[in-house]
C-alpha positions in Angstrom: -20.1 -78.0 -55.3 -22.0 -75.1 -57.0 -25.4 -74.7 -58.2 -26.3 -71.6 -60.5 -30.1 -70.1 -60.7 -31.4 -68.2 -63.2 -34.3 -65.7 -63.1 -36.0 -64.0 -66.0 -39.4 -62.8 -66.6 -40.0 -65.7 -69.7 -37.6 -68.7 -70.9 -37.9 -69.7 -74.2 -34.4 -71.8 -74.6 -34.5 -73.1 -78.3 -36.9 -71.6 -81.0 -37.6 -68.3 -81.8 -36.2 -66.0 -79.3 -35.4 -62.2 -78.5 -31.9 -61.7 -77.4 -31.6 -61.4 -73.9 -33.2 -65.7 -74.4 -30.2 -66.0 -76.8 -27.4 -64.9 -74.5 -29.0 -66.6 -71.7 -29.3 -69.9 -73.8 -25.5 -69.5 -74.7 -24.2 -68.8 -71.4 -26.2 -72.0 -70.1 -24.4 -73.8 -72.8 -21.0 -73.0 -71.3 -22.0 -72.5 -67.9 -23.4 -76.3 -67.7 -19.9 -78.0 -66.8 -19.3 -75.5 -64.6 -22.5 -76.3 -62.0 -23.8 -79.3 -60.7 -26.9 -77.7 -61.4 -28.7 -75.0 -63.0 -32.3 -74.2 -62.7 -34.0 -71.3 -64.2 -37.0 -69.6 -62.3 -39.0 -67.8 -64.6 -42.7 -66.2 -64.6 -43.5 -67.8 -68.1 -41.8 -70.5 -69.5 -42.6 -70.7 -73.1 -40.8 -73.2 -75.5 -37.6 -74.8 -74.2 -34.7 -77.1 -74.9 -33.6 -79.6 -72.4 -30.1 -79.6 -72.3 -29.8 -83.4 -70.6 -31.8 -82.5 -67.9 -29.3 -79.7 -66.6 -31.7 -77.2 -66.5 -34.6 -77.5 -64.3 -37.5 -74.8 -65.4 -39.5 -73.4 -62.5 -42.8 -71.4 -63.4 -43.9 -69.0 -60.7 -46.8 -66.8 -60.4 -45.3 -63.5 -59.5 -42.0 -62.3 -58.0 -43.0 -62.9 -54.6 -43.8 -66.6 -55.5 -40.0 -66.6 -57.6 -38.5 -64.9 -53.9 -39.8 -68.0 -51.8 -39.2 -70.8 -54.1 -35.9 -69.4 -54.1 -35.5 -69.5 -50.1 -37.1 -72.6 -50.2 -34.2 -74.0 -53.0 -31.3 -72.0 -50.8 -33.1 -73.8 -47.8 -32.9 -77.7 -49.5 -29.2 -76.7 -50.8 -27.2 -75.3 -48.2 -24.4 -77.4 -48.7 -24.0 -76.0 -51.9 -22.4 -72.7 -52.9 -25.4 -71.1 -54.8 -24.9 -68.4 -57.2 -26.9 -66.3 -59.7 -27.7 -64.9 -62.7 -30.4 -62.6 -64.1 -31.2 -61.4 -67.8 -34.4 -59.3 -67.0 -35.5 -56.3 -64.4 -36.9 -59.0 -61.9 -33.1 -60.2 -61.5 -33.4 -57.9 -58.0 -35.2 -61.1 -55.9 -32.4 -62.8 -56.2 -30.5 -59.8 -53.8 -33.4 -60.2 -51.8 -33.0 -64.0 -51.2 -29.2 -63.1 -50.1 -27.7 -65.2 -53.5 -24.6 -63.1 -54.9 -25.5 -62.7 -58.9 -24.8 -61.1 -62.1 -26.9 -59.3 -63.6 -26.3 -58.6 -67.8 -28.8 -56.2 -69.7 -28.3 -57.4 -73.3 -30.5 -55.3 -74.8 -27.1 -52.4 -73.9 -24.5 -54.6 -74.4 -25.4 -57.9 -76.4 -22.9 -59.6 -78.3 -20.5 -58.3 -75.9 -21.8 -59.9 -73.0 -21.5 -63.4 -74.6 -17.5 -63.3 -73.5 -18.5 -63.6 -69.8 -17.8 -67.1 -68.5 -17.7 -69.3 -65.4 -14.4 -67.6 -63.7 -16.2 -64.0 -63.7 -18.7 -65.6 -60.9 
């Protein structure tokens, strides 16, 4: 049982987006068999695409807001393994909350990163 969380500075899953949104977006696409759960933690949630109610958007203040939602969510899921991934500079609460992540900065790499799937966690 695994639950994946996301953290970016602004979600904007469907619609017009830059292309750290559009790898993130992808990735969710393939990552959503994979988890029993995904839920993206974000500063500004802008337009967004429920993907069957797989991803669960949670808007935060600041970082420190982001750090104890996310101790709070490790806290209300510790039977789960909880894992994470971060498209944007703010990916660095998730080491502070103690959740092993990956962190892709597609502005240097994009397409490339898109190959990255469930088994590289």
């Amino acid at each position: 049982m695994r639950k994946l969380v996301i953290v970016t500075k602004k979600k904007n899953l469907g619609g017009i987006s830059q292309g750290a949104t559009l790898a993130t977006q992808y990735f969710i696409s393939k990552w959503k068999d994979e988890f029993d759960d995904i839920s993206v933690f974000t500063l500004e949630l802008g337009v967004y695409e429920r993907n069957s109610g797989l991803v669960v958007n949670l808007k935060k203040k600041n970082v420190n807001e982001i750090y104890k939602a996310l101790l709070e969510y490790k806290k209300q899921n510790s039977d789960y393994i909880i894992l994470g991934y971060s498209d944007d500079h703010i990916g660095y609460v998730l080491e502070r909350a103690k959740i092993n992540y990956v962190h892709t900065y597609h502005g240097n790499w994009w397409p490339y990163a898109r190959w990255i799937n469930a088994e590289f966690f």
